[in-house]
N, CA, C and O atoms as CSV, one atom per row, in Angstrom:
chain,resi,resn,atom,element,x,y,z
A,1,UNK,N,N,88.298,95.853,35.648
A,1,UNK,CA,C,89.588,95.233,35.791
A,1,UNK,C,C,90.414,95.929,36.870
A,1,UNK,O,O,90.961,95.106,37.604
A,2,UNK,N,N,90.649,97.115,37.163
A,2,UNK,CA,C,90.946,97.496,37.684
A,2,UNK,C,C,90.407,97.494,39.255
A,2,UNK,O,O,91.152,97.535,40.235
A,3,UNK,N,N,89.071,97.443,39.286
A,3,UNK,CA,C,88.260,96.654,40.655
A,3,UNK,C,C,89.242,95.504,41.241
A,3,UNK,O,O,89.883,95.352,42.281
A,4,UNK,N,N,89.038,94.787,40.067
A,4,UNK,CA,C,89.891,93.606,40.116
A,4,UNK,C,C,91.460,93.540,40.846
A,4,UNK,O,O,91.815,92.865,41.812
A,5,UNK,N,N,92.163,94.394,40.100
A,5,UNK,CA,C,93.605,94.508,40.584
A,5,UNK,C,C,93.596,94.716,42.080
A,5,UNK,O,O,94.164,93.980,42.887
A,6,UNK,N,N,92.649,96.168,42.464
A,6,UNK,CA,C,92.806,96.493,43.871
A,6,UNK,C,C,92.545,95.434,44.690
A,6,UNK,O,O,93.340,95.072,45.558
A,7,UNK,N,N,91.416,94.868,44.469
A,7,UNK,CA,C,90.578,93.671,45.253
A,7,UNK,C,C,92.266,92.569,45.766
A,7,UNK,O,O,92.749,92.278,46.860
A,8,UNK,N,N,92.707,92.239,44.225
A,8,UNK,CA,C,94.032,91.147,44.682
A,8,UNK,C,C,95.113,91.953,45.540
A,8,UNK,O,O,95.753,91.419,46.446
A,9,UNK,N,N,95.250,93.261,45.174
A,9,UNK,CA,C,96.662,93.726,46.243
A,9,UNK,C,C,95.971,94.035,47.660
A,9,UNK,O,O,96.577,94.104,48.729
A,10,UNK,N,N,94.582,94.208,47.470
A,10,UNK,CA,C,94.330,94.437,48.980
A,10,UNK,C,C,94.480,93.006,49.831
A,10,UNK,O,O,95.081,92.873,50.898
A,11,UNK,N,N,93.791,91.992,49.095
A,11,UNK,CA,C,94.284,90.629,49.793
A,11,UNK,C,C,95.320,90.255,49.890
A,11,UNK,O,O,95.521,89.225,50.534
A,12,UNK,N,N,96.262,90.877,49.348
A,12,UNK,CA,C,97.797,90.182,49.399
A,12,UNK,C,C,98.445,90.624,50.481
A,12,UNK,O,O,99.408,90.050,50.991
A,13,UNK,N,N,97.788,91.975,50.985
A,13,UNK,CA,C,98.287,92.779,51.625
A,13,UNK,C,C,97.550,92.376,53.059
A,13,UNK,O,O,98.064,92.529,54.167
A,14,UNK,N,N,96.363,91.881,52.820
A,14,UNK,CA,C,95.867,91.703,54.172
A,14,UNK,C,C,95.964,90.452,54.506
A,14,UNK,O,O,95.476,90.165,55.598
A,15,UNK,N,N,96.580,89.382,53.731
A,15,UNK,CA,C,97.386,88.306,54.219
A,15,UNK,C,C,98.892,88.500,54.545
A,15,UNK,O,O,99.478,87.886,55.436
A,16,UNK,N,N,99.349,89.256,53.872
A,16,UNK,CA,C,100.827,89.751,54.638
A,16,UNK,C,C,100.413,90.214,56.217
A,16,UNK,O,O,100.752,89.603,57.231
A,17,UNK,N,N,99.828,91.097,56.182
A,17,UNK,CA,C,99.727,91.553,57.792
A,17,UNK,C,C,99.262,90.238,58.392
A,17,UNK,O,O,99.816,89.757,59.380
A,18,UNK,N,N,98.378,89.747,57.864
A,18,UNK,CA,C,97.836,88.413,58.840
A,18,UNK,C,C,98.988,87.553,59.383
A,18,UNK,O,O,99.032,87.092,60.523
A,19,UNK,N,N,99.898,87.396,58.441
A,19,UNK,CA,C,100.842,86.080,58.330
A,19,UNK,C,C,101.777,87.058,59.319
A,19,UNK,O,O,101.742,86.709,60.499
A,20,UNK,N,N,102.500,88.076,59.063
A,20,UNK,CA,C,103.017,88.643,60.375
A,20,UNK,C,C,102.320,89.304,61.563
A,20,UNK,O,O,102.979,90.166,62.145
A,21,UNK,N,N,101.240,89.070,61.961
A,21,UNK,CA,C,100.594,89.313,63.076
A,21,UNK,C,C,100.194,87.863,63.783
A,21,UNK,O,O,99.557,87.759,64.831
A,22,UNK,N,N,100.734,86.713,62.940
A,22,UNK,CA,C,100.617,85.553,63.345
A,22,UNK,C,C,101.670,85.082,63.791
A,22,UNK,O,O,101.645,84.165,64.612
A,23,UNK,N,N,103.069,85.743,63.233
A,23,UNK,CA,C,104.290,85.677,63.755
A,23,UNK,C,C,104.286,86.134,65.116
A,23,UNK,O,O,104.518,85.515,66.154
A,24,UNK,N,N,103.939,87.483,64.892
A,24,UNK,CA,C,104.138,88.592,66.286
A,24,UNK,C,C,103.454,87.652,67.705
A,24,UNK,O,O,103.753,87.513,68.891
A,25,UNK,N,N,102.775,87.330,67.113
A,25,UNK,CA,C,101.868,86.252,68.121
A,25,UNK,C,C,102.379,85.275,68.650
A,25,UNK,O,O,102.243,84.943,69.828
A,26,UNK,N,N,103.042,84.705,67.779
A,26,UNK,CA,C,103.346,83.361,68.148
A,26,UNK,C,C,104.758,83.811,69.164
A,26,UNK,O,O,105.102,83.343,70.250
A,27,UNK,N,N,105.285,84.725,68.461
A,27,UNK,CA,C,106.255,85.195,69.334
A,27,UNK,C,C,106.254,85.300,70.540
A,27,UNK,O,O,106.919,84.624,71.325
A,28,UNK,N,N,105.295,86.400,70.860
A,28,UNK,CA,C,104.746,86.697,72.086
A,28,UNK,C,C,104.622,85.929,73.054
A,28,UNK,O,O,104.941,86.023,74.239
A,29,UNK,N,N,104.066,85.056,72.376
A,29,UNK,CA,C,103.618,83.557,73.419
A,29,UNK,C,C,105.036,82.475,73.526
A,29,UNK,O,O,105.401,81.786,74.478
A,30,UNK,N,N,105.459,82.590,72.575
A,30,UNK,CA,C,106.767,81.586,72.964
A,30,UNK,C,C,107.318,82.494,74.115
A,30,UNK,O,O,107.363,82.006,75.245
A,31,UNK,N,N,107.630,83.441,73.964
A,31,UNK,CA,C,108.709,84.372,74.794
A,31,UNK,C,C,107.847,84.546,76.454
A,31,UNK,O,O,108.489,84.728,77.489
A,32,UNK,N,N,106.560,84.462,76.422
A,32,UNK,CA,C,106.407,84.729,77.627
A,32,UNK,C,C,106.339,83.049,78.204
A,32,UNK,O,O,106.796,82.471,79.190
A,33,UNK,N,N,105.886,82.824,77.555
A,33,UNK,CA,C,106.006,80.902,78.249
A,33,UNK,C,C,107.294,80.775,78.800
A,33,UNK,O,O,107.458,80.588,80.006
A,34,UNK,N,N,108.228,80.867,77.985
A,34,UNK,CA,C,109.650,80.950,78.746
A,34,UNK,C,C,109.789,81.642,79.267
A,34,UNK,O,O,110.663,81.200,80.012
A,35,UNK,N,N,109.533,82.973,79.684
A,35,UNK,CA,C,109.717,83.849,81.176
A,35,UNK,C,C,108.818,83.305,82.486
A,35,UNK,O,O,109.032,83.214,83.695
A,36,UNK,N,N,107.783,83.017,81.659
A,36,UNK,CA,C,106.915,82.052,82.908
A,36,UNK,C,C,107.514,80.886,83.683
A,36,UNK,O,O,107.505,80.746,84.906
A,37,UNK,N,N,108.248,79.745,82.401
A,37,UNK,CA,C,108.709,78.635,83.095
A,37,UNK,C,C,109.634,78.852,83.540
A,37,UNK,O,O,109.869,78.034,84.429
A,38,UNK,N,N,110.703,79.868,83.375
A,38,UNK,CA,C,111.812,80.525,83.973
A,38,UNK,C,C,111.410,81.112,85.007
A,38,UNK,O,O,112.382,81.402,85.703
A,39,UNK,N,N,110.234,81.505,85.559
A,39,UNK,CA,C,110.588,82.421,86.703
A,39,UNK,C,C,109.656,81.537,88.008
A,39,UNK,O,O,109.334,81.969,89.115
A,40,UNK,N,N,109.372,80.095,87.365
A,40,UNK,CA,C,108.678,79.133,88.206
A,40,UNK,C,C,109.715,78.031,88.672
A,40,UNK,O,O,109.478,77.140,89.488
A,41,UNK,N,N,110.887,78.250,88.017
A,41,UNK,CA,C,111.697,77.513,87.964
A,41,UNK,C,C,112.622,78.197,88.754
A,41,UNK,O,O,113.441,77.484,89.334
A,42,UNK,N,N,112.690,79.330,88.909
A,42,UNK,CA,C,113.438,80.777,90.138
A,42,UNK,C,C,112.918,80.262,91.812
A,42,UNK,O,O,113.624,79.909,92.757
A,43,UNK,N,N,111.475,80.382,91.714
A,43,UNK,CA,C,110.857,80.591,92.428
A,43,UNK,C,C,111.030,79.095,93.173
A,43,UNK,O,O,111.593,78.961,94.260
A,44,UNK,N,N,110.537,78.165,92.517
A,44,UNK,CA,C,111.049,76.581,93.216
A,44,UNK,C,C,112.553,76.301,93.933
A,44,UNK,O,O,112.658,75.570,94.917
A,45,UNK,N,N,113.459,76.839,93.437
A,45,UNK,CA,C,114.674,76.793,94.044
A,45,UNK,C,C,114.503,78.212,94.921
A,45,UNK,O,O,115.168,78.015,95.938
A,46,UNK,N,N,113.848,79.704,94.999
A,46,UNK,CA,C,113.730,79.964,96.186
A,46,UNK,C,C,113.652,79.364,97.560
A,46,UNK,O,O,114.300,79.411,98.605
A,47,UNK,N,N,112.199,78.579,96.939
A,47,UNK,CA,C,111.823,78.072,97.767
A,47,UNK,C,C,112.242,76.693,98.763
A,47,UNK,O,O,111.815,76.454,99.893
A,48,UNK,N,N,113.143,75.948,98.010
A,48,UNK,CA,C,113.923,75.322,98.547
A,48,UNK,C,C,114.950,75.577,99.308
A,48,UNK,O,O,115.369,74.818,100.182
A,49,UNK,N,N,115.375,76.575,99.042
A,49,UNK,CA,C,116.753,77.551,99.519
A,49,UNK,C,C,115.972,77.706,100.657
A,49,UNK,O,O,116.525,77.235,101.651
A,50,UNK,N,N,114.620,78.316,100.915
A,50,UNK,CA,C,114.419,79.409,102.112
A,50,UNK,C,C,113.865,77.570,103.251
A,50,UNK,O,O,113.897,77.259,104.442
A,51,UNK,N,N,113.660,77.238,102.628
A,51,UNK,CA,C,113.171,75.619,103.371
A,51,UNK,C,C,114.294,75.327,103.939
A,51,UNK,O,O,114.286,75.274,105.169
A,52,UNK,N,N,115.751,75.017,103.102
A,52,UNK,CA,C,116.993,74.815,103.550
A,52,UNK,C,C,117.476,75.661,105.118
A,52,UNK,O,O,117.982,75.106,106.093
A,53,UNK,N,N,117.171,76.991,104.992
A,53,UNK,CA,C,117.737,77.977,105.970
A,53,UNK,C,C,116.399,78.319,106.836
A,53,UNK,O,O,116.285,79.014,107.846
A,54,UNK,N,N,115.921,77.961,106.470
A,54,UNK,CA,C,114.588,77.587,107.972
A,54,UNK,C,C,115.027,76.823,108.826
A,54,UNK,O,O,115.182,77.025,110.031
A,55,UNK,N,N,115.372,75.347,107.831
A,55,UNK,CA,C,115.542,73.991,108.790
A,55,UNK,C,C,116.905,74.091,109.709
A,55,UNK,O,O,117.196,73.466,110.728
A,56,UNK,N,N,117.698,75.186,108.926
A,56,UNK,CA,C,119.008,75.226,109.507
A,56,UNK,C,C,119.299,76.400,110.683
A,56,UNK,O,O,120.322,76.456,111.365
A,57,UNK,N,N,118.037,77.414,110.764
A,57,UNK,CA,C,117.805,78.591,111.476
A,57,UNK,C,C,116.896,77.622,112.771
A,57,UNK,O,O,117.159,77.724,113.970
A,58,UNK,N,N,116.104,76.954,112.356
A,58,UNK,CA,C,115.808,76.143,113.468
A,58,UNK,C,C,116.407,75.380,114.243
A,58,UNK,O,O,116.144,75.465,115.442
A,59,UNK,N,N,117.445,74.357,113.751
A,59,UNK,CA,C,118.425,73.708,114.178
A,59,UNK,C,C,119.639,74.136,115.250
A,59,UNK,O,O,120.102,73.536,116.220
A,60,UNK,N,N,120.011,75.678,114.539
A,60,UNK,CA,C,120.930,76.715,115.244
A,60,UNK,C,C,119.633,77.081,116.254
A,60,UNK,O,O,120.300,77.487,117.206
A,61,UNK,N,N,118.724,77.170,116.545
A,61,UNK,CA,C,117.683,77.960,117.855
A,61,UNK,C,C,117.827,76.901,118.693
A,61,UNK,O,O,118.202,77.159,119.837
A,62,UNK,N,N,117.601,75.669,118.371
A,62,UNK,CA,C,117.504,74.918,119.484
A,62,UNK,C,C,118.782,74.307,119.822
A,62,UNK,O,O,118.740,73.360,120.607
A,63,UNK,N,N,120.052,74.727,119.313
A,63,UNK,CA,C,121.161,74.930,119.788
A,63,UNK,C,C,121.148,75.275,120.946
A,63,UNK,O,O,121.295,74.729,122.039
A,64,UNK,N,N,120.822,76.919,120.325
A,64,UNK,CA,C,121.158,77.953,121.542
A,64,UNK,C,C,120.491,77.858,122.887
A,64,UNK,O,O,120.989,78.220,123.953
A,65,UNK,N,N,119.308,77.328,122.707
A,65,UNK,CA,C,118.119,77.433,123.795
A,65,UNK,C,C,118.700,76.384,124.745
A,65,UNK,O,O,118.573,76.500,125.964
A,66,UNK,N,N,119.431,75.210,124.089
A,66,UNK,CA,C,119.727,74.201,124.979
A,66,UNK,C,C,121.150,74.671,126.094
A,66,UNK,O,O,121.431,74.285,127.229
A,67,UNK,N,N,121.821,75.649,125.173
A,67,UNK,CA,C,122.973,76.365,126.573
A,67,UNK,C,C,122.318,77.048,127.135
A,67,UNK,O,O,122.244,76.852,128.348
A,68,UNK,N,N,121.567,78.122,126.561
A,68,UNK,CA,C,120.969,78.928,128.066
A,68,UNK,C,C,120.193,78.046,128.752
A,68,UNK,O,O,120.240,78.299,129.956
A,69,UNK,N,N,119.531,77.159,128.502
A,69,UNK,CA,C,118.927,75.951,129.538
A,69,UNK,C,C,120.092,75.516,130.673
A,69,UNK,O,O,120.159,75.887,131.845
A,70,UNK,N,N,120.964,74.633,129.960
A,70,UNK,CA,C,122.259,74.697,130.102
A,70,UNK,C,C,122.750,75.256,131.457
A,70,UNK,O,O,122.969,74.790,132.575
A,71,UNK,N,N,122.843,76.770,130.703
A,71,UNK,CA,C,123.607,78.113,131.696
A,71,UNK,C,C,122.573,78.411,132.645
A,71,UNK,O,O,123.048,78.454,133.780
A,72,UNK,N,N,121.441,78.616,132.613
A,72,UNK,CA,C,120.073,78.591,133.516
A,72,UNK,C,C,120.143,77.822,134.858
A,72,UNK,O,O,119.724,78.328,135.899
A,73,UNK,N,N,120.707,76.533,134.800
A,73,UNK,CA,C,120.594,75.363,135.112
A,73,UNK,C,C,122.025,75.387,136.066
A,73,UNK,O,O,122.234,74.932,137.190
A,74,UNK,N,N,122.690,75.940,135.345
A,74,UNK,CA,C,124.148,75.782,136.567
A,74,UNK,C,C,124.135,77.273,137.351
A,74,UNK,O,O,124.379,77.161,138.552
A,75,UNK,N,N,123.929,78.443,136.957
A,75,UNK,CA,C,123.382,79.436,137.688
A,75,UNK,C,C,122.084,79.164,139.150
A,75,UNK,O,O,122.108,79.594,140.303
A,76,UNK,N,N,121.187,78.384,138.517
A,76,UNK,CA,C,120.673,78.272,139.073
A,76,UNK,C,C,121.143,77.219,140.681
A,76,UNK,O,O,120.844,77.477,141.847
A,77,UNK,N,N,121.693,76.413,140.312
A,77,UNK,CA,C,122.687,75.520,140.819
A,77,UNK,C,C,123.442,76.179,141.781
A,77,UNK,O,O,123.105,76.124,142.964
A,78,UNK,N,N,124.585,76.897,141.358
A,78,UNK,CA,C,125.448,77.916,142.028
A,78,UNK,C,C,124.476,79.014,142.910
A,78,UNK,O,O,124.957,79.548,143.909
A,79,UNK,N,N,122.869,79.361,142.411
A,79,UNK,CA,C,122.512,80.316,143.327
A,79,UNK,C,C,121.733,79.460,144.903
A,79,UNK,O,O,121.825,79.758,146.094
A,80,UNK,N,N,121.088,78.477,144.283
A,80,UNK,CA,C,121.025,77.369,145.317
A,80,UNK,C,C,121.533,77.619,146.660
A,80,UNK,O,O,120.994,77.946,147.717
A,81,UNK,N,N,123.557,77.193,146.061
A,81,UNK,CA,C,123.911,76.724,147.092
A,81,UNK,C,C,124.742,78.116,147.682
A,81,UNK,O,O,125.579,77.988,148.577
A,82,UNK,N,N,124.474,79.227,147.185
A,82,UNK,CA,C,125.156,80.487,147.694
A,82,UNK,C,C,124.437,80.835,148.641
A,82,UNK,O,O,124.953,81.405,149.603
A,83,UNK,N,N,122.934,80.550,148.595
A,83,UNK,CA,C,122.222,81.057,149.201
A,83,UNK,C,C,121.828,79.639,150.541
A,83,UNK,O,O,121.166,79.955,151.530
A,84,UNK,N,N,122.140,78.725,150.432
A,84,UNK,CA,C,122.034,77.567,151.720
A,84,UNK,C,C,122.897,78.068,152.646
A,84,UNK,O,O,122.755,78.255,153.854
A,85,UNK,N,N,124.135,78.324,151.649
A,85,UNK,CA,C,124.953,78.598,152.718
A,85,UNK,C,C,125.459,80.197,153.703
A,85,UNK,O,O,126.283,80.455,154.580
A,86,UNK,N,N,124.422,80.955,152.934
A,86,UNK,CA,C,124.218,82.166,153.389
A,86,UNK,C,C,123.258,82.500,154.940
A,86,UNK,O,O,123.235,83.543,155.593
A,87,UNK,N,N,122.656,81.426,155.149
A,87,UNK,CA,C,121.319,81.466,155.519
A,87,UNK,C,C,121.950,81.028,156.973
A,87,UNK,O,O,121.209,80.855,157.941
């Protein structure tokens, strides 16, 4: 009988741990799923952001390139005729 008794508290006991190691688990996994979809969900709006200021870092370059073309272009102009009339 006493076989007996131990036999039931050891199972009671090793379904308690089971049933909270099934918690701990489940935990685990909820909590990292949501750091996962949270940090995919970071990362997508990075990435949109850095797409945004590409398109807009590009936009501002070929700004600039078009005045020094621009300034290139009337320098060049002005050296032209400094020099026709130097000659």
């Amino acid at each position: 009988m006493a076989t007996k008794i131990k036999a039931t508290i050891i199972n009671t006991t090793a379904n308690k741990v089971l049933g909270l190691t099934t918690k701990a688990n489940d935990f685990a996994l909820n909590t990292t799923e949501k750091v996962f979809t949270k940090s995919i969900d970071l990362t997508e709006k990075g990435v949109g952001l850095s797409a945004k200021l590409v398109k807009k870092g590009l936009k501002f370059s070929a700004k600039n390139q078009d005045v020094i073309f621009n300034t290139l272009e009337t320098v060049k102009g002005k050296a032209v005729q400094f020099l026709a009339k130097s000659k």
